[in-house]
N, C-alpha and C positions, 0 to 999 in steps of 0.2 A: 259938466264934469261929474264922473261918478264918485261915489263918498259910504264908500264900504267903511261901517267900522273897524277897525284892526282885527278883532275877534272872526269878522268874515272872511278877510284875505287866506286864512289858511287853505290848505289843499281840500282837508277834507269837507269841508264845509265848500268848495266852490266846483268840486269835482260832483258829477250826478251819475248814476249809472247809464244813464241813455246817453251818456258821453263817452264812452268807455266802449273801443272795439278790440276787442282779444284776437282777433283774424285779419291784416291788413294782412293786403295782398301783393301789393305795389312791389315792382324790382327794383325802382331806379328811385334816388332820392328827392329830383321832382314829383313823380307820381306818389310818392309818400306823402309828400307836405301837401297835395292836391287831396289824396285821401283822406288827411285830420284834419284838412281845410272844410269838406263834406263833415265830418262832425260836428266841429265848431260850429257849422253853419244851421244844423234842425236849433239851436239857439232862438229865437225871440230876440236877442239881446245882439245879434250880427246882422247886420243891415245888408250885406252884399257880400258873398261868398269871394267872386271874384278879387276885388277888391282888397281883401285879407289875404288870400294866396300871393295875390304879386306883393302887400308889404311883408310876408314871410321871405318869400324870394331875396327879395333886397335886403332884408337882415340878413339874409343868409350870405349875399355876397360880399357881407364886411367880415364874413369869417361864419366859420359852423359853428352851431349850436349841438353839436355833437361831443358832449362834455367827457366823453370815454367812459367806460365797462361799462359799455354794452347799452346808454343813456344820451337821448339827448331832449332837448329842450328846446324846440323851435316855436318861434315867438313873436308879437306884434304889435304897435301901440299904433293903433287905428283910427279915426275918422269914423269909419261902419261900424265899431264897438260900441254899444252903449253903455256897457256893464265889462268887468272883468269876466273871462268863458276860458274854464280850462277842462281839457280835454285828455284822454289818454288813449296812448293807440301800443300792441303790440306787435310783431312782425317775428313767427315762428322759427325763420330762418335767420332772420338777421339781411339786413342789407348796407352798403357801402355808404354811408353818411359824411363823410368825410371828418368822421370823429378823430378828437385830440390824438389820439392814441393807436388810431391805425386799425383798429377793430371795426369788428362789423358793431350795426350799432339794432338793438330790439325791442328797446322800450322808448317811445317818445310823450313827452307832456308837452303839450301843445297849446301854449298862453294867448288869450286875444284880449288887445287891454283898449281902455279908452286912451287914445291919442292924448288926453291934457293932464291921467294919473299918472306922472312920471315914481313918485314916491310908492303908489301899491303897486305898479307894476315891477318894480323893484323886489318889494319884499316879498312879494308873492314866488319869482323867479329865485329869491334866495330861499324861500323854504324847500321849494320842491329841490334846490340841489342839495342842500341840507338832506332831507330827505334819502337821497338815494346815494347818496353817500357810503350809506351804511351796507356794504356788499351781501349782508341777509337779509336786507328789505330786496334787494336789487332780485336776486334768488330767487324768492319768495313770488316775486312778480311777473318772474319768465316762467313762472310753471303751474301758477296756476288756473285754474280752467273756468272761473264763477267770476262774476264782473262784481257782486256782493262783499265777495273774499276781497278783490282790489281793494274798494272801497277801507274795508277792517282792515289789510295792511298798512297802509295810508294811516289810519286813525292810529292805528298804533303805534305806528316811526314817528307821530309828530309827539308822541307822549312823551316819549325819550330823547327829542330833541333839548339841548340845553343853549 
């Protein structure tokens, strides 16, 4: 079982820039989750690429993780995790997520947790909604063009979380 101190769990601290794709490509909302599956996966910390795609799939089919404006959060408590790996992917255009809200959906955080952290994988998925919550962090995040800058956006929405 993994045993991140709390201090760890946050976003900025678990998010790395070689996780971080500003260009997906994907149209269709399986090929998305297939594409920040391929992130997660240059991990160390994800045992089987495979393996994590289909339990994103199957979470996905108790309902989207497409939380609306324009965000979603597709996610996994895995077997092949050894470590919490969160990921972030954007999509220029926007594609059909089957988010809350009926919008296209452009930013996704993409959580891979160890199958026995039920408690960090929790609070991890409440900060990042936390997070983006805030419709100028959300902003700030479709437009900008530096994976660096992600990163400082992130560090600075968690300042101001209360």
């Amino acid at each position: 079982m993994a045993t991140l101190k709390a201090k760890e769990k946050k976003a900025s601290v678990l998010l790395k820039e070689k996780f971080i794709n500003l260009n997906l490509k994907s149209s269709t909302k399986k090929e998305v989750i297939l594409e920040l599956a391929g992130i997660i996966a240059q991990s160390k910390k994800l045992k089987n690429k495979k393996t994590f795609f289909e339990g994103i799939l199957e979470r996905e089919s108790l309902g989207s993780t497409g939380i609306g404006s324009g965000v979603a959060i597709p996610h996994a408590k895995t077997k092949v995790a050894t470590d919490f790996i969160l990921a972030f992917g954007r999509h220029e255009s926007g594609i059909d997520f089957g988010a809350l809200d009926g919008e296209k959906t452009y930013l996704f955080f993409v959580l891979a947790s160890p199958k026995d952290d039920i408690g960090g994988h929790l609070k991890i998925l409440a900060e990042v909604s936390r997070i983006v919550k805030d419709k100028f962090t959300v902003d700030l995040l479709k437009r900008t063009q530096d994976k660096k800058e992600v990163l400082k956006i992130i560090i600075n929405a968690e300042k101001h979380l209360k």
